[in-house]
N, CA, C and O atoms as a Tripos MOL2 file, in Angstrom:
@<TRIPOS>MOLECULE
protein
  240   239    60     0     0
PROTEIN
NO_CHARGES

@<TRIPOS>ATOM
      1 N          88.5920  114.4830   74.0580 N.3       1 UNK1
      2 CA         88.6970  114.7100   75.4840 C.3       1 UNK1
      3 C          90.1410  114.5370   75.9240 C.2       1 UNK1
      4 O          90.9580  114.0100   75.1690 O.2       1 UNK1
      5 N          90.4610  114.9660   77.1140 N.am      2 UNK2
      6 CA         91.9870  115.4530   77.3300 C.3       2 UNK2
      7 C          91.5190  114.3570   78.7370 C.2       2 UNK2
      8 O          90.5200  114.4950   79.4420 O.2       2 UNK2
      9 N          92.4850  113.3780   78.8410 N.am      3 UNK3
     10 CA         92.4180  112.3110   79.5790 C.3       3 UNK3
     11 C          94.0600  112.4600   80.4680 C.2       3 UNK3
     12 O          94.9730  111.7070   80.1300 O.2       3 UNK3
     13 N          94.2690  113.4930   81.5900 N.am      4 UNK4
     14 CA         95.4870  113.5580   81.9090 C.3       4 UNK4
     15 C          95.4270  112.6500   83.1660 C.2       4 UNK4
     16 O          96.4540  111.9710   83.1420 O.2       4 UNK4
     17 N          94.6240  112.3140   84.3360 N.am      5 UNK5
     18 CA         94.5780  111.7330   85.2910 C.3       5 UNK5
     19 C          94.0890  110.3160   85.2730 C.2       5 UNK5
     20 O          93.1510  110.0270   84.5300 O.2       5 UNK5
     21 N          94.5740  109.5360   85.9300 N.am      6 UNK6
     22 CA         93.3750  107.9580   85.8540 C.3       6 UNK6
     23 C          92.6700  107.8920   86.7510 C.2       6 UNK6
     24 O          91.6290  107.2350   86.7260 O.2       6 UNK6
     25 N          93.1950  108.7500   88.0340 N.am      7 UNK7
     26 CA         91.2300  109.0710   88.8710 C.3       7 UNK7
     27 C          91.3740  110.6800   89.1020 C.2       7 UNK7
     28 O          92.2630  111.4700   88.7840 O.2       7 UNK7
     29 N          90.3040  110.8180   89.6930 N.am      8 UNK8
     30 CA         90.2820  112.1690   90.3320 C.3       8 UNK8
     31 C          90.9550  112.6030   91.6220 C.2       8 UNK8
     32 O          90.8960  112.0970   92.7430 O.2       8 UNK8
     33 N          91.5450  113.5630   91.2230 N.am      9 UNK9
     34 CA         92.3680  114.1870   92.2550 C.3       9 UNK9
     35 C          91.6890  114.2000   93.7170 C.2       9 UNK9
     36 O          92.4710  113.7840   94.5720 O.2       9 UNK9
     37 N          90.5360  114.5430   94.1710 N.am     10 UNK10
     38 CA         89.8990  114.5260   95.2820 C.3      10 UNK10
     39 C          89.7070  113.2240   95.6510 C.2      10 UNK10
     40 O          89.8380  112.9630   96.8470 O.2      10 UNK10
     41 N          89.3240  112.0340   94.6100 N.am     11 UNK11
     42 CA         89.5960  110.7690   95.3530 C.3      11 UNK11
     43 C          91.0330  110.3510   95.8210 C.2      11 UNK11
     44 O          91.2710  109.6890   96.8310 O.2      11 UNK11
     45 N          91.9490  110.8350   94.9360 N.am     12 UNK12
     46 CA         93.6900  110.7420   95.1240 C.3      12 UNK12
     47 C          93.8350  111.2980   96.8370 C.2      12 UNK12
     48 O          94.2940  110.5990   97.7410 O.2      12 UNK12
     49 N          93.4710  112.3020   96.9490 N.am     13 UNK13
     50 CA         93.4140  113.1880   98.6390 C.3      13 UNK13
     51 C          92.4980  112.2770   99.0940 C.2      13 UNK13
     52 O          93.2860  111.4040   99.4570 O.2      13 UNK13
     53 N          91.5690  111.9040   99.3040 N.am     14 UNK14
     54 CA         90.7990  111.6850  100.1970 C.3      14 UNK14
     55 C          91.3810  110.0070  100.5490 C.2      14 UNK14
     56 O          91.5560  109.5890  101.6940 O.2      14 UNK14
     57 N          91.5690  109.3690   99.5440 N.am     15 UNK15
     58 CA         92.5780  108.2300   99.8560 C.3      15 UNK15
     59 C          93.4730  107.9260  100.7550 C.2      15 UNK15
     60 O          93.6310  107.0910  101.6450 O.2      15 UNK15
     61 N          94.3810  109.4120   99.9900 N.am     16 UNK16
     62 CA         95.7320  109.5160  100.9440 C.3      16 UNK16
     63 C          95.8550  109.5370  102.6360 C.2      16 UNK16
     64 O          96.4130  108.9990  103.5930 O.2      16 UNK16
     65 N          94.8000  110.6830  102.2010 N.am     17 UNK17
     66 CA         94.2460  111.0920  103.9160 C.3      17 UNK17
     67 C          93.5040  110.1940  104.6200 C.2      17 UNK17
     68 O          93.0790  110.7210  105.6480 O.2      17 UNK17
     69 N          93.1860  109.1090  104.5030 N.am     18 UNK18
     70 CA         92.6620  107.8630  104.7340 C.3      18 UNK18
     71 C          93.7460  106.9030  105.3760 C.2      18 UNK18
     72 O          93.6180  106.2510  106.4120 O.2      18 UNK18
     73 N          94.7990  106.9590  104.5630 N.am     19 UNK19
     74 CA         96.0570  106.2520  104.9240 C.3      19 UNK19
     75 C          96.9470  106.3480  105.9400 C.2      19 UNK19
     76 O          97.4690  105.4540  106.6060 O.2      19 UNK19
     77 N          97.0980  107.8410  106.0030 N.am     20 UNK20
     78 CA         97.8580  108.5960  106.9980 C.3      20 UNK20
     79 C          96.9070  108.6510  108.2500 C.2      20 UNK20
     80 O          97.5080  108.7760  109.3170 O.2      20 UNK20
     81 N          95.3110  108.5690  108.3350 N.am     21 UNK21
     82 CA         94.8500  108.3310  109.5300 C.3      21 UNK21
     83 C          94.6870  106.8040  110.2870 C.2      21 UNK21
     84 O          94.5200  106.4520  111.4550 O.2      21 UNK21
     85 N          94.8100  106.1770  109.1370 N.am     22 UNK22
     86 CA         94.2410  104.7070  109.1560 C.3      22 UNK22
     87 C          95.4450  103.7500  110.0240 C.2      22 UNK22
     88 O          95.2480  102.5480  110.2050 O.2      22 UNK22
     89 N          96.3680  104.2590  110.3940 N.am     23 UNK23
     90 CA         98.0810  103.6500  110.4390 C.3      23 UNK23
     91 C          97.7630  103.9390  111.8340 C.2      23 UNK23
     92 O          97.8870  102.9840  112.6010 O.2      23 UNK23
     93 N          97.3560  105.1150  112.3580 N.am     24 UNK24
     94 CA         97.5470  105.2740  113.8350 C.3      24 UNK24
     95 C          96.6400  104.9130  114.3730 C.2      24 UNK24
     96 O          96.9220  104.5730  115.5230 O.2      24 UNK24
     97 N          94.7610  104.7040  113.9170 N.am     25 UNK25
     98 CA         94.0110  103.9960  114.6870 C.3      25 UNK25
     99 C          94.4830  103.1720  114.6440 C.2      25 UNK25
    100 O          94.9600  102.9840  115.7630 O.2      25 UNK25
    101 N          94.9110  101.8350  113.5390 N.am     26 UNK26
    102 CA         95.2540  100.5310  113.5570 C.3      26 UNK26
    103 C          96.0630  100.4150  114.8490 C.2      26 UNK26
    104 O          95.5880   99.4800  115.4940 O.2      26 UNK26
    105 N          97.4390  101.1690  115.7140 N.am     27 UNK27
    106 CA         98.0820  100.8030  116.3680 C.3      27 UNK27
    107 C          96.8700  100.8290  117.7690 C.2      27 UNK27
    108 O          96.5160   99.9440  118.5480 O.2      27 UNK27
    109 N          96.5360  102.0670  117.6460 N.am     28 UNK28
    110 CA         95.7540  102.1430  118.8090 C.3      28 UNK28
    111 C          94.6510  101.1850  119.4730 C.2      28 UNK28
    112 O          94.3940  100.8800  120.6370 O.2      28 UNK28
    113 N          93.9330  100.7310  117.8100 N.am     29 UNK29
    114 CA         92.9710   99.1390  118.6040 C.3      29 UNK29
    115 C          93.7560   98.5410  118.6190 C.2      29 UNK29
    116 O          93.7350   98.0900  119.7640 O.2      29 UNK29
    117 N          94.9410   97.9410  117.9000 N.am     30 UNK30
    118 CA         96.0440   96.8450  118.4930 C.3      30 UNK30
    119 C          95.8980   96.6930  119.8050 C.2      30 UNK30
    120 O          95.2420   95.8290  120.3880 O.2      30 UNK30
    121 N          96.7540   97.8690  120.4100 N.am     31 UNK31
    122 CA         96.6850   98.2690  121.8040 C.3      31 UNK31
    123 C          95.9600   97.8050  122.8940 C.2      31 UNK31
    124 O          96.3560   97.1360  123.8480 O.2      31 UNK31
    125 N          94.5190   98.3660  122.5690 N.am     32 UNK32
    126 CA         93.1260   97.8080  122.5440 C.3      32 UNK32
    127 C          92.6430   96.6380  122.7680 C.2      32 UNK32
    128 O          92.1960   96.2640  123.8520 O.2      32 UNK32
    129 N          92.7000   96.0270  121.8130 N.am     33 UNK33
    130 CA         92.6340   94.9010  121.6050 C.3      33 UNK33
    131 C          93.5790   94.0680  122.5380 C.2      33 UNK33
    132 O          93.0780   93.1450  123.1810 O.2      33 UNK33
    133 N          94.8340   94.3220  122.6420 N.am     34 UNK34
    134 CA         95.5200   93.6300  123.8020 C.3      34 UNK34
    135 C          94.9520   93.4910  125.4300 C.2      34 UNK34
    136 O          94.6410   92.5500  126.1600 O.2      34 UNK34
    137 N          94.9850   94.4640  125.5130 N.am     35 UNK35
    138 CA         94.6360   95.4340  126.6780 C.3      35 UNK35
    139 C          92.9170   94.8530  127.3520 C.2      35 UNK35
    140 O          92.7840   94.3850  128.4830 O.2      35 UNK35
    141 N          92.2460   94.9580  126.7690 N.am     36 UNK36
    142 CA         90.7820   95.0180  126.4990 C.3      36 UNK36
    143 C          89.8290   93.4680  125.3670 C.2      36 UNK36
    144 O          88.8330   93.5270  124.6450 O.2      36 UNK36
    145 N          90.4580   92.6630  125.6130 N.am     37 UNK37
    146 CA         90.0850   91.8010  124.1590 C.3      37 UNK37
    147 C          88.3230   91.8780  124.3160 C.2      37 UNK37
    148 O          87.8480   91.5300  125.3970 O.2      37 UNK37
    149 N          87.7190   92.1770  123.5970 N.am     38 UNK38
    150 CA         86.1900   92.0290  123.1760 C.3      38 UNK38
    151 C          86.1000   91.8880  121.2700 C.2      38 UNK38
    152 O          86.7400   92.3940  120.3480 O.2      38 UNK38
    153 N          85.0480   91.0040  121.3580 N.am     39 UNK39
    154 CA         84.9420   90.3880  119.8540 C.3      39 UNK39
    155 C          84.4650   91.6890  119.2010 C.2      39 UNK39
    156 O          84.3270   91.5460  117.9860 O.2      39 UNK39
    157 N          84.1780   92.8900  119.6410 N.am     40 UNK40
    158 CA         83.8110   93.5470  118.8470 C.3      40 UNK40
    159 C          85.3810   94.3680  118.2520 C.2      40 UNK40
    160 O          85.4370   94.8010  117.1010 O.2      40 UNK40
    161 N          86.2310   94.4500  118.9430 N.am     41 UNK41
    162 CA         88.0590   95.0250  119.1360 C.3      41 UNK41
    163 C          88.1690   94.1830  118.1260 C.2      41 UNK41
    164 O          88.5390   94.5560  117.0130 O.2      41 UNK41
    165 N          87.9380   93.2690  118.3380 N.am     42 UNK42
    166 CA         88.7700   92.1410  116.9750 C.3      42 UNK42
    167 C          88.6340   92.2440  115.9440 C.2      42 UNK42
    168 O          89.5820   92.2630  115.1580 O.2      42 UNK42
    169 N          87.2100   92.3620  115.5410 N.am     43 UNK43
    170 CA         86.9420   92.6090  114.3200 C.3      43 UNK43
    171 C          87.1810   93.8300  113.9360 C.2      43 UNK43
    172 O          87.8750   93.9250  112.9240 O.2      43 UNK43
    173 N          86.7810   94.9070  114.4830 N.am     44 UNK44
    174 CA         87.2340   96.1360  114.1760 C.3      44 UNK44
    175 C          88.7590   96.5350  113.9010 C.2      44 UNK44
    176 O          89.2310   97.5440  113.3790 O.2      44 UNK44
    177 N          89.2320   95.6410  114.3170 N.am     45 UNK45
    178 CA         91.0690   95.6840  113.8850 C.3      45 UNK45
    179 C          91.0220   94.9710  112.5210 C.2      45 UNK45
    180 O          91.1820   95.4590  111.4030 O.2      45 UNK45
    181 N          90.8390   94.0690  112.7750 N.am     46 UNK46
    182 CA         90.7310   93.2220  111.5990 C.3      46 UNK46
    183 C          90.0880   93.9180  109.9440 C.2      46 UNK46
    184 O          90.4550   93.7820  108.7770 O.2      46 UNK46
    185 N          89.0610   94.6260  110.5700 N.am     47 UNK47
    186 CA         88.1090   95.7190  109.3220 C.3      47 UNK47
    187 C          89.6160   96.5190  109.2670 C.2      47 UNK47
    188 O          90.6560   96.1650  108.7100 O.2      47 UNK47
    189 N          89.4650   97.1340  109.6720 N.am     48 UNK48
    190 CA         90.9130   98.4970  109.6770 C.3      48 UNK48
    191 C          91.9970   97.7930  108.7870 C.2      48 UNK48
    192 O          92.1240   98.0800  107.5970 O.2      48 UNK48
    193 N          92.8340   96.7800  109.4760 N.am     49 UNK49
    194 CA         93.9450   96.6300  108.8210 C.3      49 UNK49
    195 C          93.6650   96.0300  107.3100 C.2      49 UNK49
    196 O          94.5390   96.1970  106.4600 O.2      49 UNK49
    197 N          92.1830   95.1790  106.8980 N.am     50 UNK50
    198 CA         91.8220   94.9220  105.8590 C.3      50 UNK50
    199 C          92.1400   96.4700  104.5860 C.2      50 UNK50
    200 O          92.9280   96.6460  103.6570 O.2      50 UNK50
    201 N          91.0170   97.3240  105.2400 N.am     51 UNK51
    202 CA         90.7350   98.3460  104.5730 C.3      51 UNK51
    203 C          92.2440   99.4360  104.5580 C.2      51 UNK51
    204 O          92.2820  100.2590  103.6430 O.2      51 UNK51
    205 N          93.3910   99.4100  105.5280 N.am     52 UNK52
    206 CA         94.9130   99.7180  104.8330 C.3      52 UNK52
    207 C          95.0510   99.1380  104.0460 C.2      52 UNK52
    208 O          95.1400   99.6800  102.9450 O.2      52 UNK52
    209 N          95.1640   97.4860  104.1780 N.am     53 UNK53
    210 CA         95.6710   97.1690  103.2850 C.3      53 UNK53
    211 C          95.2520   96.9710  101.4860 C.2      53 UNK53
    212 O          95.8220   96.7290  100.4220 O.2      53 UNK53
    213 N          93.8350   97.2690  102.0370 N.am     54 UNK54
    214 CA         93.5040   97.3740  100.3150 C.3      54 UNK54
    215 C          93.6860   98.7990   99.6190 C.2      54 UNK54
    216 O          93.5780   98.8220   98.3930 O.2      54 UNK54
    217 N          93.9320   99.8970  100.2410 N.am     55 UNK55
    218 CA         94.3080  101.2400  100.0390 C.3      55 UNK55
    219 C          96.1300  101.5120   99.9680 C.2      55 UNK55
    220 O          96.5100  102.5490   99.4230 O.2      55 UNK55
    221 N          97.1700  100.5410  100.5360 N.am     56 UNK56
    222 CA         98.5940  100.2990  100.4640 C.3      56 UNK56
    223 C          98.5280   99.6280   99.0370 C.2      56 UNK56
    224 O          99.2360  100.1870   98.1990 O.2      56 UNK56
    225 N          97.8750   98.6330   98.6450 N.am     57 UNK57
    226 CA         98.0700   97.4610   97.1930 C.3      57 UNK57
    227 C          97.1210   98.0500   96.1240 C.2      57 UNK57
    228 O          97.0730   97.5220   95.0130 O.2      57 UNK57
    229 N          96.3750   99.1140   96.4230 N.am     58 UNK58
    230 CA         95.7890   99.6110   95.3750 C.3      58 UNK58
    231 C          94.4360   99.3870   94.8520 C.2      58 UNK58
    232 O          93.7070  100.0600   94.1230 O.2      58 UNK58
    233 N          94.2920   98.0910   95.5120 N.am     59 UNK59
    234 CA         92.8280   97.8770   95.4850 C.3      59 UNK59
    235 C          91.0830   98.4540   95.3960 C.2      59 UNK59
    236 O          89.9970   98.1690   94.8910 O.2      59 UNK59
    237 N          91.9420   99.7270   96.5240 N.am     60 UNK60
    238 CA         90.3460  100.7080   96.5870 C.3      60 UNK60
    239 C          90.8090  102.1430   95.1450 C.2      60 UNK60
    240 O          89.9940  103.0220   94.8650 O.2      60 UNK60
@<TRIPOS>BOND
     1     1     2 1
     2     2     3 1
     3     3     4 2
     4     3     5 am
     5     5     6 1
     6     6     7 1
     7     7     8 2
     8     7     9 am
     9     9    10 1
    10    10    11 1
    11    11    12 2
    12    11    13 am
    13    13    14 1
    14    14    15 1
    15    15    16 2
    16    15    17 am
    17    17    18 1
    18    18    19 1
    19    19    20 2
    20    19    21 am
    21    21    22 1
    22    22    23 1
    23    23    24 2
    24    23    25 am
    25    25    26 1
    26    26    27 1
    27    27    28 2
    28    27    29 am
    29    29    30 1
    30    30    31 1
    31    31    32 2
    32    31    33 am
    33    33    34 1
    34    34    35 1
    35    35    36 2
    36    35    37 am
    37    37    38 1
    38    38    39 1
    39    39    40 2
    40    39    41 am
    41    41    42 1
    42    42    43 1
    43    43    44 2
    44    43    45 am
    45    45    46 1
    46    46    47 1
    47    47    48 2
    48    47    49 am
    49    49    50 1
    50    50    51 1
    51    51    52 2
    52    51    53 am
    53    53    54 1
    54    54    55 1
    55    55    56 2
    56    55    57 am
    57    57    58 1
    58    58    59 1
    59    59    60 2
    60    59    61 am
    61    61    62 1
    62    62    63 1
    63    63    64 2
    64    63    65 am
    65    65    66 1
    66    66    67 1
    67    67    68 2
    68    67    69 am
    69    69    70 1
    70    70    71 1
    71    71    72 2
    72    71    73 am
    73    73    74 1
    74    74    75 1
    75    75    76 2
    76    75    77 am
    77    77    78 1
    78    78    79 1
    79    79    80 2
    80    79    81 am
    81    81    82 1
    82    82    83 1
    83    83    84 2
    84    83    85 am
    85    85    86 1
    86    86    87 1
    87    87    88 2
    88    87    89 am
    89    89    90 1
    90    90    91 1
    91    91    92 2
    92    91    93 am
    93    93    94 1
    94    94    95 1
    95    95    96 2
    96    95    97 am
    97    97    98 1
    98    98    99 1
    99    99   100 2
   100    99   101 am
   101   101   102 1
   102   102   103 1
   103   103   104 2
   104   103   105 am
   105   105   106 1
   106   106   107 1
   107   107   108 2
   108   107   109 am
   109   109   110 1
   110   110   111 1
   111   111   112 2
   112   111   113 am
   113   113   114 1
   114   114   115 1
   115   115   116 2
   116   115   117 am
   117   117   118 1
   118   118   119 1
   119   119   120 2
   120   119   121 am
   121   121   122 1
   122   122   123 1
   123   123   124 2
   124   123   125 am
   125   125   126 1
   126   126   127 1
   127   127   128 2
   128   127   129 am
   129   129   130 1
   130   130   131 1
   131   131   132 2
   132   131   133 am
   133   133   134 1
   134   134   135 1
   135   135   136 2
   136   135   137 am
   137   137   138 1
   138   138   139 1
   139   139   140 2
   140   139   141 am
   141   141   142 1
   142   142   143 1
   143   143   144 2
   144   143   145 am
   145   145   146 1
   146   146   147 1
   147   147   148 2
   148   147   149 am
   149   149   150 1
   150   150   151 1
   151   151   152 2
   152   151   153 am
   153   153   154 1
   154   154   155 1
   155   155   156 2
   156   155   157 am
   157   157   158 1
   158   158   159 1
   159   159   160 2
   160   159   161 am
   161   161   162 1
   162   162   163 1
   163   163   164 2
   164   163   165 am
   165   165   166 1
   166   166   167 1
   167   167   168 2
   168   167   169 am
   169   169   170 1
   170   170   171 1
   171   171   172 2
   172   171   173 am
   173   173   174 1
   174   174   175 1
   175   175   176 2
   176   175   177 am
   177   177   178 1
   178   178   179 1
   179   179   180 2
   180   179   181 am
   181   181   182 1
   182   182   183 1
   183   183   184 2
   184   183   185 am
   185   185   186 1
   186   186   187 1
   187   187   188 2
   188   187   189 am
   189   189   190 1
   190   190   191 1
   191   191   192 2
   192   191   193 am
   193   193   194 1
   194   194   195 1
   195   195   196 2
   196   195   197 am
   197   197   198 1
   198   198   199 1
   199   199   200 2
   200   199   201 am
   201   201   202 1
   202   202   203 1
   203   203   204 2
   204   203   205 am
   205   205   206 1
   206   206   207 1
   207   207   208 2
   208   207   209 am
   209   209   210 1
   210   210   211 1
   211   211   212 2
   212   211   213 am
   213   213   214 1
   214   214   215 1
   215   215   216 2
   216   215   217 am
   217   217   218 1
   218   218   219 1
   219   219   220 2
   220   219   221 am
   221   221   222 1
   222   222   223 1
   223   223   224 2
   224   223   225 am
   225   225   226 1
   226   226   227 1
   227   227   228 2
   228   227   229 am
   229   229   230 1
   230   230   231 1
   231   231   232 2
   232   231   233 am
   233   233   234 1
   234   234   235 1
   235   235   236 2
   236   235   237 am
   237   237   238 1
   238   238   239 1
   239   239   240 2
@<TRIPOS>SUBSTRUCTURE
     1 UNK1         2 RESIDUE 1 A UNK
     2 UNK2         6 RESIDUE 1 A UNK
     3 UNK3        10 RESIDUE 1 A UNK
     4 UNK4        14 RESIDUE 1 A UNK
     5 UNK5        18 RESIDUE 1 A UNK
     6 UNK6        22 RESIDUE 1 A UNK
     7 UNK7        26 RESIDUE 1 A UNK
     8 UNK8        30 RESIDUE 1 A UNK
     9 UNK9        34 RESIDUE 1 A UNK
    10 UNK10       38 RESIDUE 1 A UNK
    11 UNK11       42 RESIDUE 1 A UNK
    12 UNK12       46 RESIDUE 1 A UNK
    13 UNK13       50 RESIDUE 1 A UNK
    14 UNK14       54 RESIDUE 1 A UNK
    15 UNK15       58 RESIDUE 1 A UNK
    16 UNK16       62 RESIDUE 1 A UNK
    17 UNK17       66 RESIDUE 1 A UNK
    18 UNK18       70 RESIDUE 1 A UNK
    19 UNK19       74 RESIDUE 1 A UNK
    20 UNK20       78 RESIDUE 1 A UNK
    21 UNK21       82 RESIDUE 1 A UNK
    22 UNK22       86 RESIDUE 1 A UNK
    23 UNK23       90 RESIDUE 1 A UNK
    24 UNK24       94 RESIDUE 1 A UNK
    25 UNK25       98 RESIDUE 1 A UNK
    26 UNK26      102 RESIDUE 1 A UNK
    27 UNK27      106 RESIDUE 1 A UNK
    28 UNK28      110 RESIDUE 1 A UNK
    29 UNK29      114 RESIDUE 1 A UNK
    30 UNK30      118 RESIDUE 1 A UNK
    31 UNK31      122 RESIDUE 1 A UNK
    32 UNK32      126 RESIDUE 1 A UNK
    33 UNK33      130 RESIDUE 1 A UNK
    34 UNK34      134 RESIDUE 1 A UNK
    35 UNK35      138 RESIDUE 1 A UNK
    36 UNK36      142 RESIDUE 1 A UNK
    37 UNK37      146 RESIDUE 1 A UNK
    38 UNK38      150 RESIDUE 1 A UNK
    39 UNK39      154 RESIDUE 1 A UNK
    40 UNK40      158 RESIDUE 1 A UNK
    41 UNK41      162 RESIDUE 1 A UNK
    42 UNK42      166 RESIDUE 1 A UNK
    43 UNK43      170 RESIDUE 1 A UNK
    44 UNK44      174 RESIDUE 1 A UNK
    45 UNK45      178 RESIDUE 1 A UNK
    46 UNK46      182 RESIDUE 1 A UNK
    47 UNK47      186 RESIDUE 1 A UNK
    48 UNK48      190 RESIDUE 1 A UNK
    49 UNK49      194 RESIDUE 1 A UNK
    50 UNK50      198 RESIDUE 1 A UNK
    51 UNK51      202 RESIDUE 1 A UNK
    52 UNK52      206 RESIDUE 1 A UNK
    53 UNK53      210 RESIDUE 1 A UNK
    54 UNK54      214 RESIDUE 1 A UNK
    55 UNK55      218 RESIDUE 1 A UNK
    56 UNK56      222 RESIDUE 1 A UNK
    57 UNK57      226 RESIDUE 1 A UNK
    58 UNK58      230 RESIDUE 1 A UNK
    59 UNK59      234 RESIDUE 1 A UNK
    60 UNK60      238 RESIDUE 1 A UNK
């Protein structure tokens, strides 16, 4: 077997494109969250910037 990739290209995109959307909600509940504080804002920032940051370090 011919082993050229270590994942699949469509997970590689769908990642990426994850990243590049994930940066501008994060600012926007920031925002949000300032603006508006409800425990549900919080956590939902908190989920978000978790889930960048495990997609920035490689994790996912």
């Amino acid at each position: 077997m011919n082993f050229r990739w270590k994942y699949n290209p469509t997970y590689l995109r769908i990642k990426y494109g994850c990243k590049q959307v994930l940066l501008p909600l994060i600012v926007f509940q920031f925002v949000r969250t300032i603006l508006f504080p409800t425990s549900f804002d919080v956590v939902l920032l908190g989920l978000l910037a978790v889930i960048y940051v495990a997609i920035v370090l490689e994790w996912l």
